[in-house]
Structure formats: C-alpha cells, structure tokens
C-alpha positions in Angstrom: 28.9 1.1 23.1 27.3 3.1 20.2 24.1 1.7 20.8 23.9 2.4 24.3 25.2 6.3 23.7 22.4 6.7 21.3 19.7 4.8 23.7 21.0 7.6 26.7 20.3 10.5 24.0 17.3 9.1 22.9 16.0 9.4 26.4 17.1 12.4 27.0 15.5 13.9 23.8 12.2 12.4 24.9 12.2 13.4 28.4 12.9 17.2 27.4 10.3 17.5 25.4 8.3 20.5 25.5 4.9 19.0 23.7 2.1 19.4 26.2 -0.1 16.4 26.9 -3.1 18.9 25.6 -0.7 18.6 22.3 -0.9 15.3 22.5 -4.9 14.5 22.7 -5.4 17.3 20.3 -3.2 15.7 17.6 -5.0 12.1 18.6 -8.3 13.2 18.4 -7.9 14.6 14.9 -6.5 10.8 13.8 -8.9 8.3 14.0 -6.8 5.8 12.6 -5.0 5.9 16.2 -8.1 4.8 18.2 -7.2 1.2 18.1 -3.9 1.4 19.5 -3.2 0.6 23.0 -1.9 2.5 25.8 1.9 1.1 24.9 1.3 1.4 21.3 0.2 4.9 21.8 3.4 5.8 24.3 6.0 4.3 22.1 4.7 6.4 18.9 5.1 9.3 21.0 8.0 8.9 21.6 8.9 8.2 18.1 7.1 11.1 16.9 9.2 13.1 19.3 12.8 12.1 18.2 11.3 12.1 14.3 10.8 16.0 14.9 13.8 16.2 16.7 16.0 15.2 13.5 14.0 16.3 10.5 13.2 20.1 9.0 9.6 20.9 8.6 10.0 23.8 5.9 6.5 25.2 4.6 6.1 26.0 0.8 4.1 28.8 -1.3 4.1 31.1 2.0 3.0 27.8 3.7 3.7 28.6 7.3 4.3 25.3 9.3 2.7 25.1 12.9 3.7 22.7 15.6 0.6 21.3 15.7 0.7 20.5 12.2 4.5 18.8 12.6 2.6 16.8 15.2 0.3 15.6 12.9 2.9 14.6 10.4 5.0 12.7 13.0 2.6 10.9 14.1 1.1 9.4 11.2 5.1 9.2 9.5 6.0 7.0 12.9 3.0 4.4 12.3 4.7 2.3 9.8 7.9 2.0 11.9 6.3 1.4 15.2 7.6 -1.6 15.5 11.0 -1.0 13.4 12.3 2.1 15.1 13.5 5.3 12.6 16.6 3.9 11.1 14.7 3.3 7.9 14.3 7.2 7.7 17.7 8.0 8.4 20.0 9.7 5.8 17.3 12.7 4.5 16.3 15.6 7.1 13.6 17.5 4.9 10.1 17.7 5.0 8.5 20.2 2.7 4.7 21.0 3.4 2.9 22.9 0.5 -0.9 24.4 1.5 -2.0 22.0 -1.4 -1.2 20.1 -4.5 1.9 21.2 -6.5 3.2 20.7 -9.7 6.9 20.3 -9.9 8.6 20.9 -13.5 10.9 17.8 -15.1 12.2 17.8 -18.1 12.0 13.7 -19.4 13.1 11.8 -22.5 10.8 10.3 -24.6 11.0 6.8 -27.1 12.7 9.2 -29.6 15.5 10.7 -27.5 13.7 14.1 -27.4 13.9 16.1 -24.4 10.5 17.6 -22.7 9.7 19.9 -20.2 6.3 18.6 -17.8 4.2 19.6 -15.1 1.9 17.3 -13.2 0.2 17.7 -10.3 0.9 15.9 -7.1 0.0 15.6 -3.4 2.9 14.0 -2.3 6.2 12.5 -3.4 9.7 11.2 -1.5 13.3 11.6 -2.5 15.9 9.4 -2.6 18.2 10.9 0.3 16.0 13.8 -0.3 13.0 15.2 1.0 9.6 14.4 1.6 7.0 16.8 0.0 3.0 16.6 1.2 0.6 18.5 0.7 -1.3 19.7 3.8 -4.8 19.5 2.5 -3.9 15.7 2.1 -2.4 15.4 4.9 -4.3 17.3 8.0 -7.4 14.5 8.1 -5.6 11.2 5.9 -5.8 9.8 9.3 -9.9 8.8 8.8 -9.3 6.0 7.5 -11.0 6.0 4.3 -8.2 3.5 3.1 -5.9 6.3 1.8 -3.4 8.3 3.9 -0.4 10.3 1.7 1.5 10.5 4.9 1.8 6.6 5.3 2.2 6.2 1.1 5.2 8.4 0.7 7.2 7.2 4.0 6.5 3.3 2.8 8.7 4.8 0.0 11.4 5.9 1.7 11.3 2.3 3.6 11.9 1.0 0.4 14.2 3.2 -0.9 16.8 1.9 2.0 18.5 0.1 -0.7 18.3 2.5 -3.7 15.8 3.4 -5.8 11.9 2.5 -5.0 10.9 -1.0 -6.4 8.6 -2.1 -4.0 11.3 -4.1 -2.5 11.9 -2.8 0.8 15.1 -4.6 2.9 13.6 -7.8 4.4 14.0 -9.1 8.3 16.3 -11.7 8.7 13.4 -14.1 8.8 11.7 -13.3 6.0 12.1 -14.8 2.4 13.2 -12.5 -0.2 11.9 -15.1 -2.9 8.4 -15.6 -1.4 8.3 -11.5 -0.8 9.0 -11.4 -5.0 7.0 -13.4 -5.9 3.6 -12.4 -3.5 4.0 -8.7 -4.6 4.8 -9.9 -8.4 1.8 -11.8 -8.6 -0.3 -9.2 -7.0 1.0 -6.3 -8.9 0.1 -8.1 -12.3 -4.1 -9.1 -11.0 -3.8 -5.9 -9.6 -2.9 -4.5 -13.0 -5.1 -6.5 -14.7 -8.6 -5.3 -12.6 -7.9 -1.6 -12.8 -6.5 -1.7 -16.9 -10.4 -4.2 -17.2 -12.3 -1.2 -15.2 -12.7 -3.7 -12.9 -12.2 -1.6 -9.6 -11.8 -2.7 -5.7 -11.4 -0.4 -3.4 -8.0 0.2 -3.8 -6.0 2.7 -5.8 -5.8 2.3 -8.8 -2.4 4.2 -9.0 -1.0 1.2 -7.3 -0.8 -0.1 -10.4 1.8 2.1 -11.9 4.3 0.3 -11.2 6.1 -1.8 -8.2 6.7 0.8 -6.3 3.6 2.2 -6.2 1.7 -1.1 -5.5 3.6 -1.4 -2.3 3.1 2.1 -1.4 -0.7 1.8 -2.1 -1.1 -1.7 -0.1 0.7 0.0 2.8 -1.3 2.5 3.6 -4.7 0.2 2.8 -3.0 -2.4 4.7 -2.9 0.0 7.7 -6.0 2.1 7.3 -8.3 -0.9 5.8 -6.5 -4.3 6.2 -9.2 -6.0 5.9 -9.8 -4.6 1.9 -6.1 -6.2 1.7 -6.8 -9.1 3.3 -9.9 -9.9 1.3 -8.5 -9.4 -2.0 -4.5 -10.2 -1.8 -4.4 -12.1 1.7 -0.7 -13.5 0.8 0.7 -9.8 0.0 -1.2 -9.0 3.5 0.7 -11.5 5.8 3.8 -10.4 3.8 3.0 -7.2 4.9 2.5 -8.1 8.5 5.8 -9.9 8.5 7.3 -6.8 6.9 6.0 -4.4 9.6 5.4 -6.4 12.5 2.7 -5.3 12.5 -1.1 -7.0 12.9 -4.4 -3.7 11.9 -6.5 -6.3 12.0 -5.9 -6.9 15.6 -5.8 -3.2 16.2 -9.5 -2.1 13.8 -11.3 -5.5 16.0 -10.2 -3.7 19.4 -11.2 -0.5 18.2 -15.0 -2.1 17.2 -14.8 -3.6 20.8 -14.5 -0.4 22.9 
C-alpha cells in the first residue's frame, strides 16, 4: 500500500512540474554525455531529475546565488547513476551546497603522535554521510563533456556507497550479485591501480582513485560512465562489475551516439 501511495505522489510531483521543455533542451544541450541516451532513457531521467529537486535544498555558498537552470544541471547529471535504480540510494540527506569554485574546508585531524592539527585543503567536491553534498560550480556546469571526469557523478557514487555507513567502495549489492567476487574485482584493481600511478605509470584515469577504496570506486564510476571504454580496456572485470552494479551498459549508449 506504501508503495502504491508513493507511486500516486510520484506522479503527481512529475506532472506538476513547472520546468519548461525550453528548460529541458537547454540543460541537454549543455551535457554531452546525454547524447547517447534514448528517447526513454532521456524521459525517465527527467522525471528523476524532477522528484530529485523536489526533495533536496540547493543552497549557494560565498554569495553563490543558485539558478534553476543550474539545479537542472545538477539533477540531471546526480540522476545518471541511478537511472536504472531509482533515488532510494539518496534518501536520508536533503542538502546540496553549491560554492562558485573550489573551497577549502578547515579540519582539525590527529596525527601518528596523538597531536591535534588544524588543515585546509582545497576541494571541488565532497559528500556527507547523512549530510550534504558540496560541488563546486566551475566543476560542475560543463563535467558533462565527457573528458572522463565528472564531480557531479564522483561525489553521488559516494553517497551510493555510503548506504551502509561509511564510504569503502562497497556500495549494497543487488540480490544477484556476489559480494565475494565484487571484493575481490575492486581489491585487485585498487592495488594495480595503486601500483601504476605510485610507478608514474599513468592511464587515463585519476590518479586520486588511488587514495583509497572509496575513491577508486568513485573514480571508476564516473570513467565508467563518461569513458567506459578507458575502463574496459584496462580493468574489464571491475567494468562488468560495474555494469551489474548500475544496470547499466555506456558502451551500448557512446556506440549509438557514434551511429547517429
């Protein structure tokens, strides 16, 4: 009964929303990535993006002020790695906080010694656990070109894998899906991954994958979605995990976009 309560206000979100189809093929055109997706794929991440900005906050930061056509933008390119999941794997957080460009929060950390220290770094993007997502909008407004790295995608792939606590790149598995096999793909990648960018040996893939786990997965998702075939080439088992993972197939999606 729950279910079919939430499917009637879905519906009823989407069918009063106010976003003009000029909206629409404005945000589009300024996403290549979204060229390749057919007419279907294209309706159903509308109408994603439209209940995402129906439950979370856009709030703007450093006099930041946050347009609808930038939400859109955000929605958009947030909804891609759920297409085929739905948003339950963003539920529990309502914020997104958009700075004008990289910001550098201050932490105080511990080092080997027990001491205490204040530090700033500077960042473009970063997800909380039942907290916020923070981009920067100069990273954000054209990730979509698929140069192989998109912030939106990296810090959402996060909060996928933060459904069960902390980030570890080991996001909840489908029922069909081996939780041993999924260890052991992304361990194995992680430490040649590791081993190539520590050796200089770069690919063209981040190296800040290889800060840890988390990281990798976040890195390989938005690859895997802008260039899969860079994933495929190198780490073809951590790619058809991937696939499983979203249900998801870019390579099917970048050969129909080459064919139009």
């Amino acid at each position: 009964m729950f279910q079919i309560i939430r499917n009637w206000l879905d519906r009823r979100i989407i069918r009063r929303s106010v976003i003009t189809q000029s909206q629409w093929d404005s945000a589009f055109a300024l996403l290549p990535l979204l060229a390749g997706y057919t007419a279907e794929e294209k309706n159903s991440l509308r109408k994603l993006a439209i209940l995402f900005l129906h439950h979370k906050i856009f709030e703007g930061a450093d006099g930041l002020v946050v347009t609808p056509p930038m939400t859109l933008i955000i929605a958009l390119q947030a909804c891609i790695p759920v297409l085929k999941l739905g948003l339950d794997g963003y539920e529990g957080w309502v914020s997104v906080i958009v700075y004008p460009a990289g910001f550098a929060p201050e932490r105080v950390v511990m080092d080997e010694f027990g001491v205490q220290h204040r530090v700033q770094s500077s960042l473009s993007g970063e997800a909380w656990q039942r907290g916020p997502v923070v981009l920067a909008w100069n990273d954000t407004e054209h990730a979509g070109i698929i140069d192989g790295h998109n912030l939106v995608i990296h810090e959402f792939a996060h909060k996928l894998d933060m459904q069960t606590g902390n980030a570890n790149g080991f996001p909840p598995l489908h029922a069909d899906m081996s939780s041993a096999e999924w260890f052991e793909v992304f361990s194995e990648g992680f430490k040649d991954f590791e081993r190539r960018c520590s050796h200089g040996k770069r690919i063209k893939i981040d190296c800040y994958g290889a800060a840890s786990p988390a990281e990798y997965f976040a890195v390989m998702s938005e690859v895997f979605f802008e260039r899969p075939e860079v994933v495929l080439q190198y780490y073809p088992d951590v790619y058809d995990q991937l696939r499983l993972f979203y249900r998801q197939d870019p390579l099917v999606r970048m050969s129909r976009k080459k064919t139009k």
